[in-house]
C-alpha positions in Angstrom: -113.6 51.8 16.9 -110.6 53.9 18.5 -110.6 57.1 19.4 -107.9 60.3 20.0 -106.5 60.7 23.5 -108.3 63.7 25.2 -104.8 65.6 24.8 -104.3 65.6 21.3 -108.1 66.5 20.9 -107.3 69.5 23.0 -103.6 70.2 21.6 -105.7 69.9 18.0 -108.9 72.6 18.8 -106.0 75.2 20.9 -104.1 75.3 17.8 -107.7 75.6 15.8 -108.7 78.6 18.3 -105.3 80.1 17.5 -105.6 79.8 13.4 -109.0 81.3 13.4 -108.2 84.0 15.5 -105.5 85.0 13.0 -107.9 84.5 10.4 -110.4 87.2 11.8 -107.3 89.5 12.5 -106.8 89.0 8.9 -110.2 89.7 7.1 -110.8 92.3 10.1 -107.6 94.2 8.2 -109.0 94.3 5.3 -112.2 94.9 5.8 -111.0 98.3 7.6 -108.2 98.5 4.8 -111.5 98.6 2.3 -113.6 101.0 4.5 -110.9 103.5 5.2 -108.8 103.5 2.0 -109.4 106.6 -1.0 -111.4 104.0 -3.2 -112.9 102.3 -0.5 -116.4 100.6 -1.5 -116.6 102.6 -4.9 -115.2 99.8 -7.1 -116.9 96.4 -7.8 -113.4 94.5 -7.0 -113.5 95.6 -3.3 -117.1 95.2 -2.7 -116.6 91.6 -3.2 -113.4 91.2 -1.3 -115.7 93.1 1.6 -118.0 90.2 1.6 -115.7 87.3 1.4 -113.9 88.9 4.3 -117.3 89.4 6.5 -117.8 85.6 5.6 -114.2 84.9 6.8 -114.7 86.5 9.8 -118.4 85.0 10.6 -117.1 81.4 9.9 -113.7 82.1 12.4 -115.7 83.7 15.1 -117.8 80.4 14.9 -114.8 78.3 14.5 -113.3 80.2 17.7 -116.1 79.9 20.2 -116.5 76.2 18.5 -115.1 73.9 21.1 -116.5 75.4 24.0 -119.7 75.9 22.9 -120.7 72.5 22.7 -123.0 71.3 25.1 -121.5 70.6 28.7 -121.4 66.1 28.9 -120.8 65.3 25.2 -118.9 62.7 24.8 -115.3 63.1 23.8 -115.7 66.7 24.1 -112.9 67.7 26.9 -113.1 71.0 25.9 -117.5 71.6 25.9 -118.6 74.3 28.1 -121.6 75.4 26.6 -125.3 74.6 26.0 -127.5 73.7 23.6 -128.1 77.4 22.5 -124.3 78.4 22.8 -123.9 74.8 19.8 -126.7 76.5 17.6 -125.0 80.1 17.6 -121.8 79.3 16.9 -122.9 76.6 14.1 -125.4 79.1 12.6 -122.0 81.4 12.2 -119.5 78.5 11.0 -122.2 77.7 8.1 -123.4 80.9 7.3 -119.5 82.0 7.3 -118.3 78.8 5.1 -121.4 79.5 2.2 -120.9 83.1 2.1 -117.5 82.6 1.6 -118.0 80.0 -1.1 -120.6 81.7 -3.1 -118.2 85.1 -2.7 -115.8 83.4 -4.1 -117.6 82.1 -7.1 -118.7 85.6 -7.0 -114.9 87.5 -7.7 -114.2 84.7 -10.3 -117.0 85.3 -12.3 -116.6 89.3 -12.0 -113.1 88.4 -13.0 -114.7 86.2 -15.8 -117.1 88.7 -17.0 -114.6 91.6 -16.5 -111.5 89.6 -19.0 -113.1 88.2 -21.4 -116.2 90.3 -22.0 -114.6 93.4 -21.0 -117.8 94.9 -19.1 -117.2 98.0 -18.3 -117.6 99.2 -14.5 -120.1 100.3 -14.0 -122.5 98.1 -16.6 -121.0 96.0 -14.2 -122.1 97.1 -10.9 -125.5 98.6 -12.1 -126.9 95.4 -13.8 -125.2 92.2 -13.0 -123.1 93.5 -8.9 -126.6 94.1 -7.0 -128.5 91.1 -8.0 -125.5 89.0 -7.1 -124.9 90.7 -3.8 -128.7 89.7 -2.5 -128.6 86.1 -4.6 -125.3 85.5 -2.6 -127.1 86.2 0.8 -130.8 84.5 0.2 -128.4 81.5 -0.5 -126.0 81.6 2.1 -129.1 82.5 5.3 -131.6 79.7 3.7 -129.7 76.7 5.0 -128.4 78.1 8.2 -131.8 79.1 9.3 -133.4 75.8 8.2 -130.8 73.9 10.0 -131.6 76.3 13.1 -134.9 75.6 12.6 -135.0 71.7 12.4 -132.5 71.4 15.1 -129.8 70.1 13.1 -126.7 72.0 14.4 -124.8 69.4 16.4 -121.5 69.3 17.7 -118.7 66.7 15.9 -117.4 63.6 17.4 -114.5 65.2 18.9 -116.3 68.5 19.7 -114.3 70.8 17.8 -117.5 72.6 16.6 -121.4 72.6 15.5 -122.5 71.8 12.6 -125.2 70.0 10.4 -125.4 66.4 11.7 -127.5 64.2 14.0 -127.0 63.9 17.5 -125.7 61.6 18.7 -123.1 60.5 16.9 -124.0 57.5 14.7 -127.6 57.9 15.5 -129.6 56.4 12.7 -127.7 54.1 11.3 -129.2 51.1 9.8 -132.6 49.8 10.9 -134.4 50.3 13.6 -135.1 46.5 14.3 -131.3 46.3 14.8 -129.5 45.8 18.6 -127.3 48.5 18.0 -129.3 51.3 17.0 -129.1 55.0 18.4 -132.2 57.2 17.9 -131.3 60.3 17.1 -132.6 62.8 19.5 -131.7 66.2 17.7 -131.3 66.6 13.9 -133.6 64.0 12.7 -133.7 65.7 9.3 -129.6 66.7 9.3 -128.9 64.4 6.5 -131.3 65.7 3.9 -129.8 69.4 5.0 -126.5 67.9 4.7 -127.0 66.8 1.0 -128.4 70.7 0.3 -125.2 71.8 1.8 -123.1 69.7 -0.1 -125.3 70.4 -3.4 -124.3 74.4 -3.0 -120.4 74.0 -2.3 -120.4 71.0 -5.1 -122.1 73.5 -7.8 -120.2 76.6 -6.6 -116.5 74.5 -7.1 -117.7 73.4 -10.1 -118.5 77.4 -11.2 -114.9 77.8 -9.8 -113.3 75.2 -12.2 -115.3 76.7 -15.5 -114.4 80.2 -15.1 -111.0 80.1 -14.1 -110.8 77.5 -17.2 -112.4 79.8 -19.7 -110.2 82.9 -18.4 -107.1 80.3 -18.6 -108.3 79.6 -22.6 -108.8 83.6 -23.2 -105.7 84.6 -21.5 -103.4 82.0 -23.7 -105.6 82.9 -26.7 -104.4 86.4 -26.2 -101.2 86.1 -25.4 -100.7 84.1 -28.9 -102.2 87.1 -30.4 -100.1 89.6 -29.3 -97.9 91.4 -31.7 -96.2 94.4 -31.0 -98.0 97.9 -32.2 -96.2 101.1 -34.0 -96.2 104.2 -30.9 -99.1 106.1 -33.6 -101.5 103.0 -33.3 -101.0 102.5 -29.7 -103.8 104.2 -28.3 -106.6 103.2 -30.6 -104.8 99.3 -29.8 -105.1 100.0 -26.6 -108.8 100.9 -26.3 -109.8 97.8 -28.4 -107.6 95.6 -25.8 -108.8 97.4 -23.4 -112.6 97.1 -24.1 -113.1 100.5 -23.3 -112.0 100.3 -19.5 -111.6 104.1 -19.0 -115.3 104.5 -18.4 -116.3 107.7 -17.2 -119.9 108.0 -15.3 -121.2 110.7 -12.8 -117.5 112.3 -13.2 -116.1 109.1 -11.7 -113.5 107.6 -13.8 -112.4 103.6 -13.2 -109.6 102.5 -14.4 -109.2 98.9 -15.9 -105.7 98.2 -13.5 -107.4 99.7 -11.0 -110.7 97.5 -11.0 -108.8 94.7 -11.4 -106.4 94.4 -8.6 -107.5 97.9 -6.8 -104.1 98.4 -6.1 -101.8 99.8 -8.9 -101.3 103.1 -6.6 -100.9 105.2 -9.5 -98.2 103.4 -11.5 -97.5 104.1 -14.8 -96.3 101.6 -17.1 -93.9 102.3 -19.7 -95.3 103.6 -22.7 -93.5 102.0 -25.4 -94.2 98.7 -23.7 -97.5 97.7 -25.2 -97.0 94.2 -25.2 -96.4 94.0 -21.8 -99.0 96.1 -20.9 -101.8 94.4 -22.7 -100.8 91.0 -21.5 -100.3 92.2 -17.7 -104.2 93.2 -18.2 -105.5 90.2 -19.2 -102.9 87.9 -17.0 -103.1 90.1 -13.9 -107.0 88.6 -13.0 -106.1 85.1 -13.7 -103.2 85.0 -11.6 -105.5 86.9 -8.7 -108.5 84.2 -9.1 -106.2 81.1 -9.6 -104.8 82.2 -6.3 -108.0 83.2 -4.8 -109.1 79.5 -5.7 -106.2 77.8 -4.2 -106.0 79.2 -1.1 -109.7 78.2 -1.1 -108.7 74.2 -1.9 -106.0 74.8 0.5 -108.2 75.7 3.5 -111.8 74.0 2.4 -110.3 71.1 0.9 -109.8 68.6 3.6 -112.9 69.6 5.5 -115.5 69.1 2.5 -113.9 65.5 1.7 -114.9 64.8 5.2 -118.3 66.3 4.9 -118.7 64.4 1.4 -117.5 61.2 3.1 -117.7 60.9 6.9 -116.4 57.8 7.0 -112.8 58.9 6.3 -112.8 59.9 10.4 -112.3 56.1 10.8 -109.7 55.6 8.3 -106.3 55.4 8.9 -105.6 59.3 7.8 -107.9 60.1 10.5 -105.3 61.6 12.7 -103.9 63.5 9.6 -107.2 64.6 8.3 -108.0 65.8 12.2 -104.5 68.0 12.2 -105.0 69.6 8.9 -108.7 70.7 9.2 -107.3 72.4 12.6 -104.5 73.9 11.1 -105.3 74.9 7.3 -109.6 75.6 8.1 -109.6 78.4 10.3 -106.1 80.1 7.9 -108.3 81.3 5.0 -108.4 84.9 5.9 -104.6 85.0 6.6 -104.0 83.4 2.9 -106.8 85.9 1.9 -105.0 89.2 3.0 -101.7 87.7 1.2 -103.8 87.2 -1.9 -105.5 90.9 -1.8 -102.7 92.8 -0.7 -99.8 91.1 -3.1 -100.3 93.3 -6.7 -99.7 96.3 -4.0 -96.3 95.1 -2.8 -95.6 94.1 -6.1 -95.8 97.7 -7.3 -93.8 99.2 -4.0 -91.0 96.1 -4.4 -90.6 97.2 -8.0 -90.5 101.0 -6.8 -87.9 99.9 -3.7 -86.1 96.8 -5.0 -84.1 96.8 -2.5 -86.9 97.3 0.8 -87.8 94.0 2.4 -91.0 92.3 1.7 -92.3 92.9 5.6 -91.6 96.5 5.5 -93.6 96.8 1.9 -96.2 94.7 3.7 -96.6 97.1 6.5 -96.4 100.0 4.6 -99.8 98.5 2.5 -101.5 98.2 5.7 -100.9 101.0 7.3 -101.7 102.9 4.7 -105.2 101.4 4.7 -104.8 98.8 1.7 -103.5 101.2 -0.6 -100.0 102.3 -2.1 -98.8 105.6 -1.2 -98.0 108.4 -3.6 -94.3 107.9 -4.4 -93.4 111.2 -2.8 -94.3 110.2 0.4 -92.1 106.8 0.7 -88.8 109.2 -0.6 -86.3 110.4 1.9 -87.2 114.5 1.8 -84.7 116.5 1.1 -85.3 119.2 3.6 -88.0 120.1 6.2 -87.7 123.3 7.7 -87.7 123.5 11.4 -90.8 125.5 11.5 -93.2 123.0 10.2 -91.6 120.2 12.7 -92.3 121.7 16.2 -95.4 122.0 16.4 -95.7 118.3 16.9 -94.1 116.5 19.5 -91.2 114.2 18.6 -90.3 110.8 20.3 -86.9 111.0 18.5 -83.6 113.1 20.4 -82.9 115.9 18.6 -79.4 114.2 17.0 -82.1 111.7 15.2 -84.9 114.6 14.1 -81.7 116.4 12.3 -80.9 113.2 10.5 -84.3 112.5 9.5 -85.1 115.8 8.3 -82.3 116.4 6.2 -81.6 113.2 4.1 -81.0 113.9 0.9 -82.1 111.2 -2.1 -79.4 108.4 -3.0 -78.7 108.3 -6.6 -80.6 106.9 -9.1 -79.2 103.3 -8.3 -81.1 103.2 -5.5 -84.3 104.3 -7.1 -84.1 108.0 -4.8 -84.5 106.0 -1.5 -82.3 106.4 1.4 -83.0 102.8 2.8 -80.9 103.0 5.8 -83.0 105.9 6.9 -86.2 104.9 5.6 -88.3 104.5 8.5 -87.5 107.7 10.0 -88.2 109.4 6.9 -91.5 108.4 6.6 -91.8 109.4 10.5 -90.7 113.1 9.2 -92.6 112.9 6.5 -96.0 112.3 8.2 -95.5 114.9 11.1 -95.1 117.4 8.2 -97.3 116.5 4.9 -99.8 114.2 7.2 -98.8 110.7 6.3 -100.1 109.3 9.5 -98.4 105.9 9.7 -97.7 105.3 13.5 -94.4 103.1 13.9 -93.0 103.0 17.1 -89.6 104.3 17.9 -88.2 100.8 19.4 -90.0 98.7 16.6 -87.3 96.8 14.2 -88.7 96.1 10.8 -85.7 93.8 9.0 -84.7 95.2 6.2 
């Protein structure tokens, strides 16, 4: 049996620590995008992104602290600086993390599910089906994680890159006891039977995955073969059958289909005499947001739950593969995540912009805490007077604060925007109508 040299064990868990600290950077964005944007936790849609990220960001903080909290002397361990309660924390947080984020998952898929095809409305939604799910979703995540805790079952890996459920030592309890070479197991005696209930939940929840993204893929072609364009004095009516009757208004809150959805149309306004379109972009928009929700998840989770399935694929010959892409693509689910949950919303500001850079329409989205600022506010203004300037303090010479305040919109080529000037418009802007986006003077973003 060969093993890794203690260098590449080490390169492998510093470029692990260094994924899943982006990853909690990641969900940590957008769980304060959620908190602090207008909508905030008032919509279904980001209540459930809320909990996938706070799954992200449990698993990662395990999956950070993972190689050195393995207990001091394990074998192969080069990295292990911890004890036996620093191996229990940190794989009572990778587990807990890796089901919540499963059964969230299956969660926004079936919302998505229930929302396209059945066209529930809001707030049916969120007082009948959202509540129940939210606590099923926990009992099931904190069962296994506490019973593992419980029986001692948290152990670290071979290589210890983290705790999880398996018996320690490695290869303890293997064959029969009569045999020369067997290893008692000293910790975890009852790992494999938790290990099957493990697998059981992430093997069910996939297969939940499959079956609603497959009957939202049958609805959405069913729908778009149905389509036929509608005369302007029908539209409205068409649109409220299409629509299922998404304008719901309850307790003078009104939710709006796009906005449920994908949260993020930022008060866009489609074109009118584009029905078509507009009926097809609201039964395609939730596909293509939970086909890429479940990617990224096969992307990250694939690789690790083929080993967990099938342990014996550490001794293959892909071992050395299978060791560098559960380092690498694991802990990178939050950063896919925050791609995935912020895309629709640079979508809208590219189309706005068309010619603003994808980094700069990223930024904007964040700092603007998830959500897509009134097209007023990302205009060059055409004139600020002096008076509402200075009281705040400018970091800009008074050459630049001229330029800034006085751009004047481009033509309609370029969509009203003065691109060259952008940024310091938007610097203006918030000093004088409180658009408080902090940029710093020196920062570059490419255009």
């Amino acid at each position: 049996m060969t093993t890794f040299p203690q260098e590449e064990v080490i390169a492998a868990n510093i470029v692990k620590c260094i994924a899943s600290s982006l990853s909690l950077t990641a969900s940590s964005v957008i769980v304060h995008m959620i908190r602090n944007s207008t909508r905030g936790l008032k919509s279904s849609y980001s209540r459930i992104i809320f909990g996938l990220s706070i799954g992200d960001i449990l698993q990662s903080c395990g999956t950070v602290i993972g190689p050195f909290a393995v207990p001091r002397g394990t074998p192969d361990s080069p990295m292990a600086f911890g004890t036996i309660a620093s191996c229990d924390y940190s794989g009572f947080l990778v587990l807990l993390g890796y089901l919540t984020t499963v059964l969230y998952l299956v969660f926004l898929v079936y919302f998505f599910w229930r929302r396209v095809k059945y066209r529930i409305p809001p707030h049916k939604f969120a007082k009948k089906e959202e509540k129940y799910l939210h606590m099923l979703v926990w009992i099931i995540a904190l069962i296994l994680p506490i019973m593992a805790l419980a029986q001692k079952a948290l152990n670290p890996t071979k290589y210890g890159t983290y705790c999880i459920v398996r018996s320690y030592p490695d290869r303890c309890g293997e064959g029969e006891e009569e045999d020369e070479n067997y290893i008692e197991c000293t910790r975890g005696q009852s790992a494999p039977r938790l290990a099957r209930g493990v697998w059981l939940v992430l093997a069910s929840s996939l297969l939940c995955l499959f079956l609603f993204l497959g009957s939202i893929t049958c609805y959405v072609r069913s729908i778009e073969r149905n389509l036929s364009p509608v005369a302007p004095s029908d539209q409205q009516s068409h649109e409220r059958e299409q629509e299922g009757d998404s304008d719901v208004v309850e307790d003078n809150q009104q939710e709006d289909w796009n906005e449920e959805i994908t949260n993020d149309n930022g008060g866009q306004t489609e074109n009118a005499n584009d029905t078509v379109k507009k009926k097809e972009s609201l039964t395609c928009r939730s596909f293509h947001q939970s086909a890429l929700y479940i990617l990224a998840f096969i992307i990250s989770f694939g690789p690790p739950f083929a080993l967990f399935a099938n342990p014996k694929l550490a001794e293959s010959e892909f071992k050395s593969l299978i060791l560098w892409v559960t380092s690498t693509l694991l802990p990178s689910y939050g950063i896919f995540l925050i791609l995935i949950y912020t895309r629709p919303k640079i979508k809208v500001l590219s189309e706005k912009f068309p010619e603003a850079s994808w980094l700069l329409c990223f930024w904007i989205v964040i700092t603007s805490g998830g959500e897509v600022p009134p097209e007023c506010e990302l205009r060059a203004p055409q004139y600020f007077p002096s008076s509402q300037i200075q009281p705040q303090v400018s970091r800009m010479s008074p050459q630049q604060e001229q330029q800034s305040v006085s751009i004047y919109s481009e033509s309609a080529e370029t969509n009203g925007v003065y691109y060259d000037g952008l940024r310091q418009s938007m610097l203006a802007y918030s000093r004088c109508e409180g658009w408080y986006v902090e940029i710093e003077e020196d920062s570059e973003l490419s255009m």
